[in-house]
C-alpha positions as a Markdown table, in Angstrom:
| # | Residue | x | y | z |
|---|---|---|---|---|
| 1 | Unk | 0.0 | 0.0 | 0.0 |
| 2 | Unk | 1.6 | 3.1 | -1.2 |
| 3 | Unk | -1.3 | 5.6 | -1.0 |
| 4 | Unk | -5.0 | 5.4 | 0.6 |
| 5 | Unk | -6.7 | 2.4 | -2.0 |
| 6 | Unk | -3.5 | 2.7 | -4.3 |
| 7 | Unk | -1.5 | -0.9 | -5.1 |
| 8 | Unk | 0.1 | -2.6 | -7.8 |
| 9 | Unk | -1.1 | -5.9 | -9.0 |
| 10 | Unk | 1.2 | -7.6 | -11.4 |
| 11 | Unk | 3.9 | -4.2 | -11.9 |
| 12 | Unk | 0.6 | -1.9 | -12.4 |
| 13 | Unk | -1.0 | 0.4 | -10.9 |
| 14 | Unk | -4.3 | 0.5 | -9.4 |
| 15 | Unk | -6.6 | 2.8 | -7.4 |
| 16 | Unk | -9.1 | 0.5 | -6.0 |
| 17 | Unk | -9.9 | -1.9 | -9.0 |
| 18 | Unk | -9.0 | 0.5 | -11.7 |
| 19 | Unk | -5.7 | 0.3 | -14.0 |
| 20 | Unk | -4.6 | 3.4 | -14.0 |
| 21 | Unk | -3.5 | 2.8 | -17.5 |
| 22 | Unk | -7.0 | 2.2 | -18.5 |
| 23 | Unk | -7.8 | 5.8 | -17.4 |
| 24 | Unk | -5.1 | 7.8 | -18.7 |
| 25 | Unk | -6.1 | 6.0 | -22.3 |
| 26 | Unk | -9.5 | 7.1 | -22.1 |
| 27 | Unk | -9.0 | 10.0 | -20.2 |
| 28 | Unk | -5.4 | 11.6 | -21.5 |
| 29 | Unk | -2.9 | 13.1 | -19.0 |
| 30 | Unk | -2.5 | 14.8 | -16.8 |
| 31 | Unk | -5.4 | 14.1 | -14.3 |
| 32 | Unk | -6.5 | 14.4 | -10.9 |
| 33 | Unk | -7.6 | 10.4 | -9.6 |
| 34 | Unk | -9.4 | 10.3 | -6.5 |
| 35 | Unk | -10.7 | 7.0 | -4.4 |
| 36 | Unk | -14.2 | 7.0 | -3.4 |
| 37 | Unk | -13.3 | 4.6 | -1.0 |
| 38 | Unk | -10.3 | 6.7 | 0.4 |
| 39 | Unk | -12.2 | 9.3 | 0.8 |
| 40 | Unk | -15.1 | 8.0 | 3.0 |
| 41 | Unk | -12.8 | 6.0 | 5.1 |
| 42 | Unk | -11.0 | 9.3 | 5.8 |
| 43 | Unk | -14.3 | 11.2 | 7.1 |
| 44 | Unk | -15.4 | 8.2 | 8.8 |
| 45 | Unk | -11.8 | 7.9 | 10.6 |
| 46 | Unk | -11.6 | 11.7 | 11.5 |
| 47 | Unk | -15.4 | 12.2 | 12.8 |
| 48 | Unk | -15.8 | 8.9 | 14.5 |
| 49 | Unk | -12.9 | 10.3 | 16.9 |
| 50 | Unk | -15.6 | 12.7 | 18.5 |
| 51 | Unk | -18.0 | 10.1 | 18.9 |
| 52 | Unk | -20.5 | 10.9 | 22.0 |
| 53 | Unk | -19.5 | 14.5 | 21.7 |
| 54 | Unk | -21.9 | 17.2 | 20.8 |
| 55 | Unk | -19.9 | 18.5 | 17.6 |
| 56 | Unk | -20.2 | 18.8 | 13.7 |
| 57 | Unk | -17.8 | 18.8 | 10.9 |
| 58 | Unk | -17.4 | 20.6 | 8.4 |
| 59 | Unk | -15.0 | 19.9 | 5.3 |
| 60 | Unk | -12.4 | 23.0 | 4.2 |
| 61 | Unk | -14.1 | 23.3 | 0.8 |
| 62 | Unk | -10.6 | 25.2 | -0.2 |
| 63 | Unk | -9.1 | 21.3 | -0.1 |
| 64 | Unk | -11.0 | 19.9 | -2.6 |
| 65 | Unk | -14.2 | 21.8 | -3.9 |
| 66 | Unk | -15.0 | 19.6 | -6.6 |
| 67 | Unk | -18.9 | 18.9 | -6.9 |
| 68 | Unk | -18.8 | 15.0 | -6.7 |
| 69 | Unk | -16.2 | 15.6 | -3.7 |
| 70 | Unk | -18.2 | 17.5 | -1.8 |
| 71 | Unk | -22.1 | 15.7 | -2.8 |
| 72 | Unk | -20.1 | 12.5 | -1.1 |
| 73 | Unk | -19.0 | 14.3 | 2.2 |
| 74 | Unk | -22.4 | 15.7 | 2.1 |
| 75 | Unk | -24.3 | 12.5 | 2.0 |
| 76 | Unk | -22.1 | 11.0 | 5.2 |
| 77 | Unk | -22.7 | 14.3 | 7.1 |
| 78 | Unk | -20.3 | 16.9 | 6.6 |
| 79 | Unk | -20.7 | 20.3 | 6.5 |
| 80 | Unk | -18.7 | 22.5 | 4.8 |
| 81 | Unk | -15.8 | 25.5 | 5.8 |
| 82 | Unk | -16.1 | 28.2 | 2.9 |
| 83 | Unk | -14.2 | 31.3 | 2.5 |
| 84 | Unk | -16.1 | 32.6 | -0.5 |
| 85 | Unk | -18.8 | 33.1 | -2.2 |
| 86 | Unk | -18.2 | 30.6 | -4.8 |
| 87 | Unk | -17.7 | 27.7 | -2.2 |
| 88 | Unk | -20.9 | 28.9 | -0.2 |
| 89 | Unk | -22.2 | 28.2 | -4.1 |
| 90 | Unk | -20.1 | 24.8 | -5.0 |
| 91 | Unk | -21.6 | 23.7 | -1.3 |
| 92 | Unk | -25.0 | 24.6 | -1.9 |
| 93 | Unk | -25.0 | 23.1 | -5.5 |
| 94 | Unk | -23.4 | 19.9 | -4.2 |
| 95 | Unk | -26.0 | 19.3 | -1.5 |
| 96 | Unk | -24.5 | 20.2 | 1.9 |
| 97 | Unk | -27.5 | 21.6 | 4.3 |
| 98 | Unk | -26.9 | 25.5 | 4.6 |
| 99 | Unk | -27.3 | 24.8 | 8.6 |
| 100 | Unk | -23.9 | 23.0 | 8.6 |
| 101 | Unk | -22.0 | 26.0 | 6.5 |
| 102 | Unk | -19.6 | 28.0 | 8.1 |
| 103 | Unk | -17.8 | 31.2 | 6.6 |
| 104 | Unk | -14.5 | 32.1 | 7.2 |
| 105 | Unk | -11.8 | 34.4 | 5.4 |
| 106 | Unk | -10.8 | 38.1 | 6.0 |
| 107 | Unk | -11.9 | 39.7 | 2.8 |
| 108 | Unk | -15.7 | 38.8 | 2.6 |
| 109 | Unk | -17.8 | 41.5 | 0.4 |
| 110 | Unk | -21.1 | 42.8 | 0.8 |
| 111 | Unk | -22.2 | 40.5 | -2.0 |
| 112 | Unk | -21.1 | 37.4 | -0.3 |
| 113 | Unk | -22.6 | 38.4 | 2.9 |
| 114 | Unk | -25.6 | 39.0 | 1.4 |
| 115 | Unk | -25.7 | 35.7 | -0.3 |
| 116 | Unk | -24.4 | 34.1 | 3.0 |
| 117 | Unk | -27.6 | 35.5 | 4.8 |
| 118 | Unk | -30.2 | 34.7 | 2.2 |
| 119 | Unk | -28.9 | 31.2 | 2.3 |
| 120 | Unk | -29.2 | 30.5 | 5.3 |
| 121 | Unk | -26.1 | 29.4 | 7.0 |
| 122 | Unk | -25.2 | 28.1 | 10.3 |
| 123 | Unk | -22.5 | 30.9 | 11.4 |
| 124 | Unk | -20.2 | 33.7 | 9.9 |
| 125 | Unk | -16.4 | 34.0 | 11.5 |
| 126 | Unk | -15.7 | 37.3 | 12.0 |
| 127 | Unk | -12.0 | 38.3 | 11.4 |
| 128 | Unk | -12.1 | 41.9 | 12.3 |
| 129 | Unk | -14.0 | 44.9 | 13.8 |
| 130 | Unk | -14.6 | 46.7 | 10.0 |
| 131 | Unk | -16.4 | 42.9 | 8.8 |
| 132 | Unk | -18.7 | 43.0 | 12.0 |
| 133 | Unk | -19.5 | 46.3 | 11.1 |
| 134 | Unk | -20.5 | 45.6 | 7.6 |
| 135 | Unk | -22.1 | 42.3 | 8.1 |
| 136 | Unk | -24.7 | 44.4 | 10.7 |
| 137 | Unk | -25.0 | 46.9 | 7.9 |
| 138 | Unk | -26.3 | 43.9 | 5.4 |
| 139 | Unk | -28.1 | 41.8 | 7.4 |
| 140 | Unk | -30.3 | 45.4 | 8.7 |
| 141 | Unk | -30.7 | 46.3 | 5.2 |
| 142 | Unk | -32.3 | 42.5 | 4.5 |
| 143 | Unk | -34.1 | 42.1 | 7.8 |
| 144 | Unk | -31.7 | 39.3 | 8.7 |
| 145 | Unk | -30.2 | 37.9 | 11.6 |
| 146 | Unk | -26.6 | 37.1 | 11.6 |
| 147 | Unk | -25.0 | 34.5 | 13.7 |
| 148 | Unk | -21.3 | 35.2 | 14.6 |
| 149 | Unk | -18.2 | 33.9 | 15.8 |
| 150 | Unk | -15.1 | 35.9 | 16.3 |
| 151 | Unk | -12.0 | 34.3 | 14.9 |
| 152 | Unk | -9.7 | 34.8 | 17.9 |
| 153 | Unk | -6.1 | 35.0 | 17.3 |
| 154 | Unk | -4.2 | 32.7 | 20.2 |
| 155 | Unk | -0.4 | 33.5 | 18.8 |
| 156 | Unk | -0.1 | 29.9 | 19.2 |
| 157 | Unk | 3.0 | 28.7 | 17.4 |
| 158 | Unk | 1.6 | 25.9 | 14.9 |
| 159 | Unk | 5.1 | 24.2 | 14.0 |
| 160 | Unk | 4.5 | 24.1 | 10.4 |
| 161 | Unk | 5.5 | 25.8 | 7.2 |
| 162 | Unk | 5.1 | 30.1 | 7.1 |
| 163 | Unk | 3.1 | 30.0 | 4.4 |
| 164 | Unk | 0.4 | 28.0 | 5.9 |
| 165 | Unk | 1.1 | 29.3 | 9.8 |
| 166 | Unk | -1.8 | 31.2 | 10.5 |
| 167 | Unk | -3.0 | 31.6 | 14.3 |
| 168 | Unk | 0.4 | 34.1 | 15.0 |
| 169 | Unk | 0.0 | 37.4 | 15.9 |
| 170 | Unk | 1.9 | 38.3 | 12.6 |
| 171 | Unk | -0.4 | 36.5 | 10.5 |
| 172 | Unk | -3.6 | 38.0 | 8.6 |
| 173 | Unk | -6.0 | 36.2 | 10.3 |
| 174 | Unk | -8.2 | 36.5 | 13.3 |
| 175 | Unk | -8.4 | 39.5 | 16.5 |
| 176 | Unk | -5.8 | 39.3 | 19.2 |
| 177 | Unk | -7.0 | 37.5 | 22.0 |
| 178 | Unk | -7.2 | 40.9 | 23.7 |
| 179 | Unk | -8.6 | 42.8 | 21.6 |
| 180 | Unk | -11.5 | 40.2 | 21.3 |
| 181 | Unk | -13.3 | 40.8 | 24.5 |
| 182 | Unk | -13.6 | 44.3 | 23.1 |
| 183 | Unk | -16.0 | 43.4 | 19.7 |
| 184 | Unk | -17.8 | 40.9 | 21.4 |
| 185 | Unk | -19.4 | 43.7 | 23.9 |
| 186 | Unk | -19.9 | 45.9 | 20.8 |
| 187 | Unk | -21.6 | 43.1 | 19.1 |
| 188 | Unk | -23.6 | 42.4 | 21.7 |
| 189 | Unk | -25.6 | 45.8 | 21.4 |
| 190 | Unk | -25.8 | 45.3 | 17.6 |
| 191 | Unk | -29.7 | 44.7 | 16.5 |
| 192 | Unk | -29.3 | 42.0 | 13.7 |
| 193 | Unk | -26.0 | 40.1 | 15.3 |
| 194 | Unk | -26.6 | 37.4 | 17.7 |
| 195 | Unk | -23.5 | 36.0 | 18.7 |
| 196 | Unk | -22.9 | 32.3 | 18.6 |
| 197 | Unk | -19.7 | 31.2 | 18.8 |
| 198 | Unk | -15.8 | 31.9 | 19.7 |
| 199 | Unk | -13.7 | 30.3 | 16.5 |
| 200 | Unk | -10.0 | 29.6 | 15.7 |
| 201 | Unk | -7.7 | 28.2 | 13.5 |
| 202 | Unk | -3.9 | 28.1 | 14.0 |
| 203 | Unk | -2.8 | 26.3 | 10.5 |
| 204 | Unk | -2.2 | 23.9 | 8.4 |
| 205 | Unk | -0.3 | 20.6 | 7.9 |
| 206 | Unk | 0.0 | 20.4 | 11.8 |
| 207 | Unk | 1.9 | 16.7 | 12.9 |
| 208 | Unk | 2.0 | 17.5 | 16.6 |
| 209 | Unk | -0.9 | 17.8 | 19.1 |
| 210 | Unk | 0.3 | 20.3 | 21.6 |
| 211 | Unk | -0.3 | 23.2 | 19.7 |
| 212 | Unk | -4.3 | 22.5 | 19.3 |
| 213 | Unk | -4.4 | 21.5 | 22.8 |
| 214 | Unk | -2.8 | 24.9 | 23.4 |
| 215 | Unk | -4.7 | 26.8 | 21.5 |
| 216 | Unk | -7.5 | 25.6 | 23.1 |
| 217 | Unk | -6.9 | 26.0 | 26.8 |
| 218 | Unk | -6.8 | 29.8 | 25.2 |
| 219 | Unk | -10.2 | 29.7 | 23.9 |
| 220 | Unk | -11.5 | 28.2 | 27.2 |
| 221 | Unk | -9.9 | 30.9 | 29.2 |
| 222 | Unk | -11.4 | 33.6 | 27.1 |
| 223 | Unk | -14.9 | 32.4 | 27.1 |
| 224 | Unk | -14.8 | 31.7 | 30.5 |
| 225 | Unk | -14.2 | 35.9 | 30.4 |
| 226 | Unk | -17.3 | 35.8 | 28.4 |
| 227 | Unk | -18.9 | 34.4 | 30.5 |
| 228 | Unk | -18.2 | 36.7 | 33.1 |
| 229 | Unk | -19.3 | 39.8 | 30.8 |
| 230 | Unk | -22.7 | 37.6 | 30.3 |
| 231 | Unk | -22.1 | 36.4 | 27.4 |
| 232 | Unk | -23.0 | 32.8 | 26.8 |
| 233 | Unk | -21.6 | 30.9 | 24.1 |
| 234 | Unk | -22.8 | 27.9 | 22.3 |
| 235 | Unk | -20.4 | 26.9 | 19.2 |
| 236 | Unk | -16.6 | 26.2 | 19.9 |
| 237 | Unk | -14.8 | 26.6 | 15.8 |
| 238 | Unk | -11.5 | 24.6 | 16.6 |
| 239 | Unk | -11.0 | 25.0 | 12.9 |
| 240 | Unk | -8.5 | 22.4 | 11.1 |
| 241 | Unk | -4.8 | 21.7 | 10.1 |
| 242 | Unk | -4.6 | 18.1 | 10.7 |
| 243 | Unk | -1.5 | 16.8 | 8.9 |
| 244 | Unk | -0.9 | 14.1 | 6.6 |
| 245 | Unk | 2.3 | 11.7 | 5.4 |
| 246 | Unk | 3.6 | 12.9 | 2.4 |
| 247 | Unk | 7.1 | 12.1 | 3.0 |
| 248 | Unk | 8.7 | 10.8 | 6.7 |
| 249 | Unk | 5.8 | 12.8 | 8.4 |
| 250 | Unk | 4.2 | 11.1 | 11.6 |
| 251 | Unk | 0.8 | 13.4 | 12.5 |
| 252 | Unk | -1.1 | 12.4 | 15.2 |
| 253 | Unk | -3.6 | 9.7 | 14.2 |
| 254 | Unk | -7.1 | 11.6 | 14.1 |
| 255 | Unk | -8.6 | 9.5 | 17.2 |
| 256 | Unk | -5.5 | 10.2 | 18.9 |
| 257 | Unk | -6.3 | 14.2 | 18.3 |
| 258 | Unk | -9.8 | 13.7 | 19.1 |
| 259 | Unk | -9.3 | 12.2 | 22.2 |
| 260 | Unk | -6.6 | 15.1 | 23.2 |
| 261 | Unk | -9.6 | 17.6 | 22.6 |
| 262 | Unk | -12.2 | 15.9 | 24.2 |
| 263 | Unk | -10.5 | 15.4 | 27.0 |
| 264 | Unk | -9.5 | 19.3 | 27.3 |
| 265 | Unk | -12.9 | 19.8 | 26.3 |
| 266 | Unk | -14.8 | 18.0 | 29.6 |
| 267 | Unk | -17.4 | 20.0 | 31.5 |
| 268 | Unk | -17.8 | 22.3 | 28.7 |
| 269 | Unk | -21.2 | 23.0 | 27.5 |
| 270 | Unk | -21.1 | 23.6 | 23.9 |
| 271 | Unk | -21.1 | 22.5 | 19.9 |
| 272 | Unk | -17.2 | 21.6 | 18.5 |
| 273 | Unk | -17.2 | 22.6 | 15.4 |
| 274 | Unk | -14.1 | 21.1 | 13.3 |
| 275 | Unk | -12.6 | 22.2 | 9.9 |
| 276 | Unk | -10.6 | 19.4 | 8.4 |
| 277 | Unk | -9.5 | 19.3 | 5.1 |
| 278 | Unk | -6.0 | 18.2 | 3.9 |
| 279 | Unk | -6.6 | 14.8 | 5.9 |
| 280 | Unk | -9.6 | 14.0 | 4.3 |
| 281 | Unk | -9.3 | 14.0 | 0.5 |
| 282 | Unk | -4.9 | 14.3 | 0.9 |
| 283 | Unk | -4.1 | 10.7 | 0.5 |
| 284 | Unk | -7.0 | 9.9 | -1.0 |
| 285 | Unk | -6.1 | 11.4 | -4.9 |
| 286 | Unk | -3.1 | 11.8 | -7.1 |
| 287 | Unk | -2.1 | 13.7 | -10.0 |
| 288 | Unk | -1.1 | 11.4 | -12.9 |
| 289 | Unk | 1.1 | 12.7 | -15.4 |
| 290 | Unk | 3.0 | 11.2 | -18.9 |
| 291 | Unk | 7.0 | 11.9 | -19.7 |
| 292 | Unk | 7.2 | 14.0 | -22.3 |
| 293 | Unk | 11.4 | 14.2 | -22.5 |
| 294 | Unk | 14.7 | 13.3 | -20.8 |
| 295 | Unk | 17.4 | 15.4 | -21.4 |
| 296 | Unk | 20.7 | 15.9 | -19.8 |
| 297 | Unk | 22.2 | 19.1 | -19.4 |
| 298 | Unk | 25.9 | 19.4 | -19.0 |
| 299 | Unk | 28.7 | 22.0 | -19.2 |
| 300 | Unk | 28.4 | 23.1 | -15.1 |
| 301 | Unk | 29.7 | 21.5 | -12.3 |
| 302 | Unk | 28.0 | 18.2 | -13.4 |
| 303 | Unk | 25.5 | 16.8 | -15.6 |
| 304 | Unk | 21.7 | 17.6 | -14.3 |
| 305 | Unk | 19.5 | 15.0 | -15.7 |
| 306 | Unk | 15.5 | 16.2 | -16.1 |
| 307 | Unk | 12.3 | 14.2 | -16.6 |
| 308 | Unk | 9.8 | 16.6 | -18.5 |
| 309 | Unk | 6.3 | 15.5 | -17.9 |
| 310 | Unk | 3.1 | 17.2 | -19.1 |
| 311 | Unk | 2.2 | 18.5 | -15.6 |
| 312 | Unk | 2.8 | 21.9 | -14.4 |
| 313 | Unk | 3.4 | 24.1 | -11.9 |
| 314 | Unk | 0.2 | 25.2 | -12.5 |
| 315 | Unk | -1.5 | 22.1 | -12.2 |
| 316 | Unk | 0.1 | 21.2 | -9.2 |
| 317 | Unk | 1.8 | 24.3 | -7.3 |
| 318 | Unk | 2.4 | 23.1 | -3.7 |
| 319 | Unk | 6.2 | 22.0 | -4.8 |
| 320 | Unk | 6.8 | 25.7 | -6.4 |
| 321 | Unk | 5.0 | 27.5 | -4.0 |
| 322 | Unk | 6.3 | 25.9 | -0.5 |
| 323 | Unk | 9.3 | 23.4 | -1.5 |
| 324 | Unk | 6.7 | 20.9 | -0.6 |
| 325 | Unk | 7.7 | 17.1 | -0.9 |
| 326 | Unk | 5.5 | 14.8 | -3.1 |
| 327 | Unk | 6.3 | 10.9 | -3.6 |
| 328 | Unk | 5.9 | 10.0 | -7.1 |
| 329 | Unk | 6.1 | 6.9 | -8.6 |
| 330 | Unk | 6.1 | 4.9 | -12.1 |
| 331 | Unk | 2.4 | 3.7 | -13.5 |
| 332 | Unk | 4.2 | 0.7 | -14.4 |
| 333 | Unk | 6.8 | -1.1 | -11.7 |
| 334 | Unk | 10.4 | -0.1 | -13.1 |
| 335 | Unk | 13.8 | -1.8 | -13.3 |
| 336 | Unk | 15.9 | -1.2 | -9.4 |
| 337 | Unk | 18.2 | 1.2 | -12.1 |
| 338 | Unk | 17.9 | 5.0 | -9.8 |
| 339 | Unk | 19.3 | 7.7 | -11.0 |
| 340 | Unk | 18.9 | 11.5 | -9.3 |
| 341 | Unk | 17.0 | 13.7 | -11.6 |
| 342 | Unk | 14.6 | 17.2 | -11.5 |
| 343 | Unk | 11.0 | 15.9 | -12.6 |
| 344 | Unk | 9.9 | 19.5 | -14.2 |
| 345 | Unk | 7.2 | 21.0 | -16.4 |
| 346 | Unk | 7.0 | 22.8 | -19.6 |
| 347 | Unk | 5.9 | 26.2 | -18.0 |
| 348 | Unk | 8.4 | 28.9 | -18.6 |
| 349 | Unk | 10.1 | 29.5 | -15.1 |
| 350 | Unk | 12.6 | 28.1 | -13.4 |
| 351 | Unk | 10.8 | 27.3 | -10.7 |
| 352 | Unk | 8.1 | 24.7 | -12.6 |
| 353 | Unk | 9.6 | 21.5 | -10.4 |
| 354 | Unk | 7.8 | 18.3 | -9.2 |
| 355 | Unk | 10.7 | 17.5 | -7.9 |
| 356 | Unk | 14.5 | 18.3 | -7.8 |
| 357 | Unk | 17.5 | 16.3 | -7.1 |
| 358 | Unk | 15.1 | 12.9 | -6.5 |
| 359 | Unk | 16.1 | 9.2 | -6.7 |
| 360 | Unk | 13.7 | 7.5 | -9.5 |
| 361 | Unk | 13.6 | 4.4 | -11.3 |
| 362 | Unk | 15.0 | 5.2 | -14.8 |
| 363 | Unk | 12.0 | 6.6 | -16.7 |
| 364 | Unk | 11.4 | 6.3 | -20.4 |
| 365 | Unk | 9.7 | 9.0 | -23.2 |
| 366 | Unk | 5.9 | 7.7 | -23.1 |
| 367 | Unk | 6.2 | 6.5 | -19.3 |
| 368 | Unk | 3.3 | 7.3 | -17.0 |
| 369 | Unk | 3.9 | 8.6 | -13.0 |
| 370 | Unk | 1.4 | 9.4 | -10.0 |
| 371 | Unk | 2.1 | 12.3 | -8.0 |
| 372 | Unk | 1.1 | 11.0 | -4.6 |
| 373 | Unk | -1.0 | 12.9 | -1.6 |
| 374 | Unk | -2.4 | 15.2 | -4.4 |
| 375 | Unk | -5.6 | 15.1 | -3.1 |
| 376 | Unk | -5.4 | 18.3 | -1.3 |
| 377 | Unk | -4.8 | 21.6 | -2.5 |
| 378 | Unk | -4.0 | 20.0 | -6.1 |
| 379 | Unk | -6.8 | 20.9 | -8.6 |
| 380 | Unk | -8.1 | 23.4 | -6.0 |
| 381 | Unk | -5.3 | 25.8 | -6.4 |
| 382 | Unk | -4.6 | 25.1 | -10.2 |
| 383 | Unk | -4.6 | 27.7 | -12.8 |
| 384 | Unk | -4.6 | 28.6 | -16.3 |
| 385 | Unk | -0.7 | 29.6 | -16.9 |
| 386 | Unk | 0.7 | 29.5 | -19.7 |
| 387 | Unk | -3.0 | 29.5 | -21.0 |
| 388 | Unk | -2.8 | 25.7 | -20.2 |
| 389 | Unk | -6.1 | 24.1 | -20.0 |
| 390 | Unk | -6.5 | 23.1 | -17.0 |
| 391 | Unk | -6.5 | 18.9 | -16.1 |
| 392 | Unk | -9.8 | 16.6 | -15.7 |
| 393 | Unk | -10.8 | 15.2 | -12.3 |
| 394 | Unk | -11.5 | 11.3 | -12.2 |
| 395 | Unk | -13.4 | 9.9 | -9.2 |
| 396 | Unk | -12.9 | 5.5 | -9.1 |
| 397 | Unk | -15.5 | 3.8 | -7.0 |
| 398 | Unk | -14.4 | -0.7 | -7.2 |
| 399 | Unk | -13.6 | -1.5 | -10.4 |
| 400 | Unk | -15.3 | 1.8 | -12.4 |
| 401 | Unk | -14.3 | 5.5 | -12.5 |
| 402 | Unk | -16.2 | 8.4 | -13.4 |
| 403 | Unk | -15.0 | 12.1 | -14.9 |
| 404 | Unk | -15.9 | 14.6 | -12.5 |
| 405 | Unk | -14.7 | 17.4 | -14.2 |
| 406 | Unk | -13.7 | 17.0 | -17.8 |
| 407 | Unk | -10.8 | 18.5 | -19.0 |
| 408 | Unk | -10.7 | 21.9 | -20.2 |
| 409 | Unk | -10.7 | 22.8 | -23.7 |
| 410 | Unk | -9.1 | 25.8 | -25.9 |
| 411 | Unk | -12.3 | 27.4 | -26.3 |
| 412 | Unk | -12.7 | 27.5 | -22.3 |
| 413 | Unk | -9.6 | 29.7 | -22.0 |
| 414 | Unk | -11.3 | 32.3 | -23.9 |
| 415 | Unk | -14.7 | 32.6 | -22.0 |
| 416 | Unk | -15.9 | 35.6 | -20.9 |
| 417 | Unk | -12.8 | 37.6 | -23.1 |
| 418 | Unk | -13.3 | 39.4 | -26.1 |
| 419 | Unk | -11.5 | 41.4 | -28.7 |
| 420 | Unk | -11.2 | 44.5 | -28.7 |
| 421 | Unk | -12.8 | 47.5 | -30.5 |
| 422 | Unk | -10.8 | 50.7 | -29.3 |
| 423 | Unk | -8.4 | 51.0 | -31.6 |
């Protein structure tokens, strides 16, 4: 077992009962390949921890927002975590009961608050004094009520990479925990805001407990303050960050974090809401790809040997974008021949890697690879560089597999453009 529901039978490759030969014939490369069965073990795994405890979870749509994703999460329970107005969309479209919705994110516009409000959501997390402000604006000018949590800032310390660090006082995100008390009295006296909730969320990609535990005993000193100020809360938004294994990575198993907040959690009288993402759908896709080229360049130090495959940077960014580490591997078992070479793209910048200075099997023009642990932030955060069309999105269920999203065409790069008549 190499990935969630991933295996070779006979030197090929399989996600569940499917070749994945079979699919990049009928399908073309590159593609996104997720296991149906992956992905429900995964949600059953992470909200079985919590068990007996009064709490709901809701997927980070920004993971994985594709339709048939989100309509299975859906179906087993899950809410979702948006921070737009196209997610609060994608969610609604896909299924997921409004009442299990909650919005996040620092920039939210009048628009999507609106939207938000006419659809009905559970709760909006409110990242500063200016969004509190405007959200009581919209919802007096709809004759709404607004539900709110305040996105407190704990300066907890998440141990993971800067880019994805977000609960420290130098991040974007959130109010300082002493500045919170602060908007929650001013919210209290607001007409159309009835406060709900205290919510956090210290990052992502987390392998070690103690920082949730410690973010946490935060929260539960603070709302012990509100309720010293009479203010009673009833949702606690512990938010996400769960890690996965994409290289030597050991995260906590999720019962093993469950059990950690639950037990911090005892005598408290309240709704955990959780936000996981990355550990649900993470191991549970790939990005398959085909060798386009090898080349050796020489004429420096030493030769550099380069696989060119026909995924990019801006199919799959998280290797440009943080350094991060993906295992890939050959479609078809290779020879034990390794050599060390820079798996790279055909966008034009340097920095359109896979993955440099790797041990593979020797790869051949025509050869298919799977990017593993894709399943997260893959497709999500792809793009149209280049003007590349961007991939299709295969889901396999046993021994079939279904396009989710097809791939995109020429034409679809052009949509919504036109030429121009000022000349």
């Amino acid at each position: 077992m190499i990935m969630d529901n991933l295996t070779y039978r006979d030197g090929k490759l399989f996600c569940e009962d499917v070749p994945l030969e079979a699919i990049a014939k009928q399908v073309g490369t590159p593609f996104y390949l997720y296991s149906t069965t992956a992905l429900k073990h995964n949600f059953q795994e992470f909200d079985s921890g919590f068990d007996g405890q009064d709490h709901l979870t809701c997927f980070a749509v920004k993971s994985c927002s594709n339709l048939a994703i989100l309509q299975i999460l859906g179906k087993m329970g899950s809410g979702a975590d948006i921070v737009s107005g196209g997610e609060l969309f994608r969610a609604m479209k896909a299924g997921i009961d409004p009442n299990k919705i909650i919005y996040s994110g620092v920039g939210k516009t009048k628009a999507e608050l609106r939207e938000a409000l006419y659809g009905g959501i559970l709760m909006f997390n409110i990242e500063s004094p200016q969004e509190l402000d405007r959200l009581q604006g919209v919802a007096e000018e709809i004759g709404a009520t607004a539900r709110v949590a305040f996105r407190i800032n704990p300066d907890v310390d998440p141990k993971t990479h800067a880019y994805i660090s977000t609960g420290l006082a130098k991040n974007k995100f959130g109010i300082p925990v002493d500045e919170a008390l602060q908007e929650y009295l001013r919210a209290r006296d607001m007409e159309n805001i009835e406060i709900a909730g205290v919510s956090c969320h210290i990052g992502s990609q987390l392998t070690e407990i103690s920082p949730f535990v410690e973010a946490l005993q935060k929260l539960k000193e603070f709302i012990t303050t509100l309720n010293d100020n009479g203010i009673g809360i009833s949702y606690l938004d512990l938010g996400g960050g769960v890690g996965i294994t994409y290289d030597d990575e050991k995260p906590p198993h999720p019962h093993d974090y469950a059990a950690a907040i639950r037990k911090e959690l005892a005598g408290m009288d309240c709704t955990l809401i959780l936000e996981p993402g990355r550990v649900i759908t993470g191991n549970a896709g790939i990005l398959v790809t085909r060798v386009q080229y090898t080349k050796v360049n020489s004429g420096g130090e030493k030769e550099k040997q380069f696989v060119v495959v026909d995924a990019a940077m801006n199919d799959l960014a998280r290797p440009s974008l943080y350094g991060a580490y993906h295992k890939i591997v050959p479609v078809t078992e290779a020879s034990e021949d390794q050599e060390l070479v820079d798996i790279v793209g055909p966008i034009c910048e340097t920095g359109d890697f896979l993955a440099k200075d790797r041990m593979m099997p020797k790869v051949e023009q025509g050869d298919l690879l799977a990017v593993l642990s894709s399943g997260a932030y893959g497709f999500s955060m792809s793009s149209n560089y280049n003007s590349r069309p961007r991939v299709a999105e295969v889901l396999a269920c046993n021994e079939r597999f279904q396009v989710i999203r097809y791939r995109e065409e020429y034409e679809d790069l052009l949509r919504g453009e036109s030429l121009s008549v000022m000349e």
